[in-house]
N, C-alpha and C positions, 0 to 999 in steps of 0.2 A: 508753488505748492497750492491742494486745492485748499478752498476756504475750509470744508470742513477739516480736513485734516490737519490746516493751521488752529481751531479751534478746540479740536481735540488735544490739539498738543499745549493749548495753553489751560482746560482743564485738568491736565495730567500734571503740570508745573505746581496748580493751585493748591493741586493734593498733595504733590511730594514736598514742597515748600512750606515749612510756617509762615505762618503770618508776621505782617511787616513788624506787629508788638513783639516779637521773640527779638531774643538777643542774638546777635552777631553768631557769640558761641551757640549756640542752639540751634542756627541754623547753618552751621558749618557741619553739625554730625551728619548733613542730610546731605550732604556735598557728593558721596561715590555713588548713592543710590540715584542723585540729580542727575548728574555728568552724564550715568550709563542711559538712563530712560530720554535724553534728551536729544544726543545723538543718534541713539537706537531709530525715534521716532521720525528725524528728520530725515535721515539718509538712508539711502539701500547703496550704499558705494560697499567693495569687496575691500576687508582688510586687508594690507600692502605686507604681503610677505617675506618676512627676512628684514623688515626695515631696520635702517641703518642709520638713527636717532642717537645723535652724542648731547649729552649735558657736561653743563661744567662751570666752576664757580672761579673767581680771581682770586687775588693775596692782597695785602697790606698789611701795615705797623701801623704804631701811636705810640705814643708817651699815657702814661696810666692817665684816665681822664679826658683821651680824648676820644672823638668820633673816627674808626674807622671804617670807609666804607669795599662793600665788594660788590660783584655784577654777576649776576646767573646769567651764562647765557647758553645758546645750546643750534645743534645743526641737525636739520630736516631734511630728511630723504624726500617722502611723501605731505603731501595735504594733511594736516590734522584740525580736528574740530574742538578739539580740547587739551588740556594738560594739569597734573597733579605734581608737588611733588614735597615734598620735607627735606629741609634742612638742618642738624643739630650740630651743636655747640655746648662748650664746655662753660658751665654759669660761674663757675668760680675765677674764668678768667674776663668774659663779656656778655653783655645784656642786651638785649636784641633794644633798638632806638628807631628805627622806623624803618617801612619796607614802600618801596613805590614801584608804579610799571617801568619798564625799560622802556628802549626806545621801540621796541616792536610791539612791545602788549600795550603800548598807549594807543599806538594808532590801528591794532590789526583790526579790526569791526569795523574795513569802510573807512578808514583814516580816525576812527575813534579807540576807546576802550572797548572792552568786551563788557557782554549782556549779560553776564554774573562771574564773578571773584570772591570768593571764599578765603577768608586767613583767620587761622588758628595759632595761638599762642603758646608755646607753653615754656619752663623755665628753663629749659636745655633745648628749644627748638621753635621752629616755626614754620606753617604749611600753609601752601595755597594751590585752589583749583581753580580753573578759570575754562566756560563754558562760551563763547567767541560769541556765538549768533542764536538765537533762539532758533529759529524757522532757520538754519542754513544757509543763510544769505551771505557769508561772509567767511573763510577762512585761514587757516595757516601755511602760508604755500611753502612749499619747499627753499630752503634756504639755509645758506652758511653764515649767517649773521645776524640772527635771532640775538635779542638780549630782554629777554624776562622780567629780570625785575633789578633793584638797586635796594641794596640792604644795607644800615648804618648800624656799629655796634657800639657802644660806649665800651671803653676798656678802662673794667673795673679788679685789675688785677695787680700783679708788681711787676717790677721791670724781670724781664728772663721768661716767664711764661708766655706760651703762645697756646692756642684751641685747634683745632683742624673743622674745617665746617665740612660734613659727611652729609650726602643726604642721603634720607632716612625714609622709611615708611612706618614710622613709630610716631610722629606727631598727631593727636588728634582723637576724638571718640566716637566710631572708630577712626583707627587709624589712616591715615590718610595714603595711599600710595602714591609711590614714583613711576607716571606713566604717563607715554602720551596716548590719545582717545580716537581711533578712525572708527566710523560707525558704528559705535556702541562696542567694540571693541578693544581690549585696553593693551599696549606696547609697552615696556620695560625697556627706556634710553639704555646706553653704554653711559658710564659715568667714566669720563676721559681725564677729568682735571678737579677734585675735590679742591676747596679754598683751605684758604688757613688765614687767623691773624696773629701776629705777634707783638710786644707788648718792649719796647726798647724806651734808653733813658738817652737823650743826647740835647745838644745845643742846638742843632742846627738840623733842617730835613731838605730831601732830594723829592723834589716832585714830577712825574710823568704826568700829562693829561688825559683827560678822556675826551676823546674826535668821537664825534658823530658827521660822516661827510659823506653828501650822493658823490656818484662818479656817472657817466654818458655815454662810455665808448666802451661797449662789452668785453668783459676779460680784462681790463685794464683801468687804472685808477693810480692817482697820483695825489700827495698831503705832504703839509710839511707837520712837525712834530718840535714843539721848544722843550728842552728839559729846565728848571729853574730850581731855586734854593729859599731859602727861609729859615729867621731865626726863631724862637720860642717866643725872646726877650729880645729888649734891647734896654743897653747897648748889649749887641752882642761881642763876641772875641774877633780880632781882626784875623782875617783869612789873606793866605798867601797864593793860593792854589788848589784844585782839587783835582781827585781821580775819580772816572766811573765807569762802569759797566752795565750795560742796558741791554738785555736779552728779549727776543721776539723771534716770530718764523720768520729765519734767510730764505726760505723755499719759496716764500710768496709775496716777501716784502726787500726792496733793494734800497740801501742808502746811498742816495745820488750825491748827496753836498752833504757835510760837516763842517757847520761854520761858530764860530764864536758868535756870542748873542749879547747885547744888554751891555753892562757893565764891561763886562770883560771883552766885548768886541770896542767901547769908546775907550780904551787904556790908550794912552800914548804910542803910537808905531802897534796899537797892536798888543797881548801877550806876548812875549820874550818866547815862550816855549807851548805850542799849542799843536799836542799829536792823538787825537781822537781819531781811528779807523775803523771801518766793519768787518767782523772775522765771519766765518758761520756760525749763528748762533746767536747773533747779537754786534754792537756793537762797545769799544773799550777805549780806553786811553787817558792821558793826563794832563793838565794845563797848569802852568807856575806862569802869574803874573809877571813878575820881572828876576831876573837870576840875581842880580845883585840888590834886592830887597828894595829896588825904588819905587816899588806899587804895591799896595794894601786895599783889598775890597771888605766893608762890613756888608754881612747881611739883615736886614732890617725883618721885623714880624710880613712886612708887604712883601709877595713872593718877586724875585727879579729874575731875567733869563739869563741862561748863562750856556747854553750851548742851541744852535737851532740844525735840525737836519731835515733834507728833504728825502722825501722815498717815491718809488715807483713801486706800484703792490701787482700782483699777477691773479688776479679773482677768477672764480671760475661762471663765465661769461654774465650772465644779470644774478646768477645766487649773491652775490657778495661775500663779503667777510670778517671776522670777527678776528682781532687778534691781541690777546695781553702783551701791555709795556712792563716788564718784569726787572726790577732791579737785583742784581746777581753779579755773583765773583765767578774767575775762571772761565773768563770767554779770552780770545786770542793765544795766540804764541808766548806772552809778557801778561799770564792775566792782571791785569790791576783794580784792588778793592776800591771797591766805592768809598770814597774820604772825605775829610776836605782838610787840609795841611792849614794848622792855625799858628800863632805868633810861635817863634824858635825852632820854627820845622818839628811840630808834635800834628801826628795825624787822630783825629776824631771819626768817627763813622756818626754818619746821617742819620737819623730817623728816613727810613724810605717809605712813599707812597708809589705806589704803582699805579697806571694808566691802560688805557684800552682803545685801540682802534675799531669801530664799526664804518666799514664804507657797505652802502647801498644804492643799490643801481636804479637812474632815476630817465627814464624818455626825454631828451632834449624835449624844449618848450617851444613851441612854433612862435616867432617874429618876423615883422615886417625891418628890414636894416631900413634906419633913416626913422623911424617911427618912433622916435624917444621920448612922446608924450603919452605913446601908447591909446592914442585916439581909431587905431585903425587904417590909418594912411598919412602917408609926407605932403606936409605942406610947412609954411611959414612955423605957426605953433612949435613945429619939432626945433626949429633952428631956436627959439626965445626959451625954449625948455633946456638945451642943451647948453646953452650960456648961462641961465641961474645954477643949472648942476655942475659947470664948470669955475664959475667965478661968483656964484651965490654967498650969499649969508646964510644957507642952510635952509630955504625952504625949497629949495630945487632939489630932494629926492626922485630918483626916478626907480620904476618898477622895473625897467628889463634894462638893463646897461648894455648888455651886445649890443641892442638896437640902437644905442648910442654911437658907437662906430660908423658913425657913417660912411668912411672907406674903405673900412675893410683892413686895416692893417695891423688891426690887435694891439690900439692905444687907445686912450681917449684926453685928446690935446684939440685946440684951437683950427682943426685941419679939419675936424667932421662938421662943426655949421658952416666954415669956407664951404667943402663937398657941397653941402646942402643948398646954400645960397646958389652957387653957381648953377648946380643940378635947375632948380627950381626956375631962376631967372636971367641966365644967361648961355642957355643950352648946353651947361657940363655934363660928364661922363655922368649917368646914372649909379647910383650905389652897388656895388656888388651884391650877390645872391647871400640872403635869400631877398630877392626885390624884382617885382611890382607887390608880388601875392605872398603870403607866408609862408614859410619855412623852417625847418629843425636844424640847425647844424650844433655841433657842440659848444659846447659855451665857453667862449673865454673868460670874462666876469664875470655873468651871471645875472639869471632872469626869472623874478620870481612870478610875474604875470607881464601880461602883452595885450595888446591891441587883438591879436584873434581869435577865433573862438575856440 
């Protein structure tokens, strides 16, 4: 951009902006007339006609009093250079407890936060607008696995009530809209998934996680997923068994293993009875520790695993994906409610927390195989780096572990300094590719920095 017109743009800012002494609120009213004049000024790009911008919030429970969280997140057609939107909620059930960036609005500015965030509060809602780059240097590219922001409610109501979180274009003075911003321009998302919370009294809670995980091979991604349990108190009631059902898109997520986890995988022989499957829709089933009552698991306040499954996801090539872990009845042939069978075969329902997968598509990292010190080339060094990381006391960290493989065989055991030794001093087979020079291949462990450049 030229200088002047970078100049011009940041005395247009000076004007539309109070000054740093105003308050938060006060310079949030200045927020739609900011957005518009700032993208206007940077960009001449044509607005994307027809754009096909989804929003959409997640679900969870609590027990009155505690912290329920949810996640905005939403899917891009086109480049955006901004976004507004509101969110409202019912105050007599939850009180807004804090809001932070997701995983995409922390890093989209260039791996940072954006160059202005606006949020407004008010007693049944809460809004924010968020301007990426000043000068356009930086935007929202296209993607199926946007996640905005992460919002905490205190649930300050009784057991039975739940809120629906709507968003809204009524937060704010004025009010704030639900839009996304292409050159001064403003889109109105589909709103595909409105959140909810609800407010449940029990012993014991079902928890799904939240994944945040790159994938390297386009279209394709792979995660594993642990579900686990927890009690309020302890002691808690002893448990015989539980049922669950866990709902998520079958269209783009497959569950490869269903395996027992934790406690319930170290039971003697195993559980007696362990029939978890995935239908469409989700997966279901039930686990009784032992049929003749010779095993009893508590669950403690510290959460423990108790089922783990692995998936194959089907992304649409580097967009990535966004997908809610939704606890739910009435998936399979035999729906079975989410439980947990406690002492004389009496079934409780869980408090459930719901989880979310975000996989994003990340360029393999170019490494030298054999280069496990990360120096830039195989010498001796990689062999004494590769035995503290093998047999250390913990200050043998290393940055890229592929490059630890010194053969190539997608392990890392006592065979890759042999590899190297030999290589080095006894005329052995050289390392496999990528070797002399760098190279990308996909990662089997994983490589957070390298030797190249």
């Amino acid at each position: 951009m030229p200088a002047a017109a970078t100049s011009s743009l940041r005395e247009s800012i000076r004007t539309v902006l109070p000054t740093g002494s105003e308050s938060s609120f006060a310079r949030s009213h200045y927020f739609a007339r900011f957005l518009g004049l700032v993208v206007a000024t940077v960009l001449a790009l044509e607005t994307p006609a027809g754009a096909a911008e989804l929003l959409g919030c997640t679900h969870d429970q609590g027990r009155p009093g505690d912290l329920a969280e949810v996640r905005i997140w939403a899917v891009t057609e086109f480049t955006a250079n901004g976004w507004s939107f509101g969110l409202c909620h019912d105050p007599a059930v939850v009180e807004l407890d804090t809001v932070e960036d997701g995983a995409t609005t922390a890093t989209v500015n260039a791996g940072g936060p954006p160059d202005f965030a606006s949020f407004e509060i008010d007693s049944d809602g809460w809004a924010t607008g968020v301007v990426i780059n000043f000068i356009g240097a930086a935007s929202l590219p296209p993607g199926d696995n946007h996640e905005l922001n992460i919002a905490s409610y205190l649930l300050i109501g009784s057991e039975g009530q739940s809120t629906a979180l709507d968003f809204c274009g009524t937060v704010g003075a004025p009010p704030i809209a639900v839009v996304f911003v292409y050159s001064g321009a403003s889109l109105a998302p589909e709103v595909v998934s409105p959140g909810s919370i609800e407010i449940e009294t029990a012993e014991h809670a079902f928890y799904a996680p939240h994944i945040n995980q790159t994938y390297h091979t386009p279209g394709f991604a792979s995660f594993g997923v642990t579900l686990s349990a927890g009690a309020y108190s302890e002691p808690s009631s002893v448990t015989q068994g539980f049922s669950m059902s866990l709902g998520y898109d079958t269209d783009a997520l497959t569950a490869i293993s269903i395996e027992p986890a934790g406690p319930v995988a170290a039971l003697p022989g195993g559980p007696d009875f362990f029939n978890i499957s995935a239908y469409p829709g989700g997966l279901s089933g039930g686990v009784v520790y032992s049929l003749i009552g010779a095993h009893e698991l508590f669950f403690g306040v510290e959460t423990v695993p108790l089922v783990h499954v692995e998936f194959d996801a089907t992304v649409d090539e580097e967009l990535g994906g966004y997908f809610p872990l939704r606890w739910t009845d009435g998936i399979g042939p035999a729906p079975a409610p989410v439980s947990v069978v406690v002492g004389s075969g009496t079934s409780w329902i869980p408090v459930l927390r719901n989880g979310t997968v975000r996989l994003a598509y990340q360029e393999p990292l170019e490494f030298i195989r054999g280069d496990c010190a990360s120096s830039g080339a195989v010498d001796l060094g990689d062999v004494f780096a590769l035995l503290e990381y093998l047999f250390g006391t913990g200050s043998g960290a290393v940055d890229c572990q592929d490059a630890c493989d010194a053969n190539g065989d997608g392990l890392l055991h006592l065979g890759d300094p042999i590899c190297l030794l030999e290589y080095l001093f006894q005329g052995g087979a050289a390392p496999p590719s990528p070797f002399p020079t760098c190279g990308a291949i996909v990662p089997v462990f994983g490589c957070v920095t390298s030797g190249c450049p």
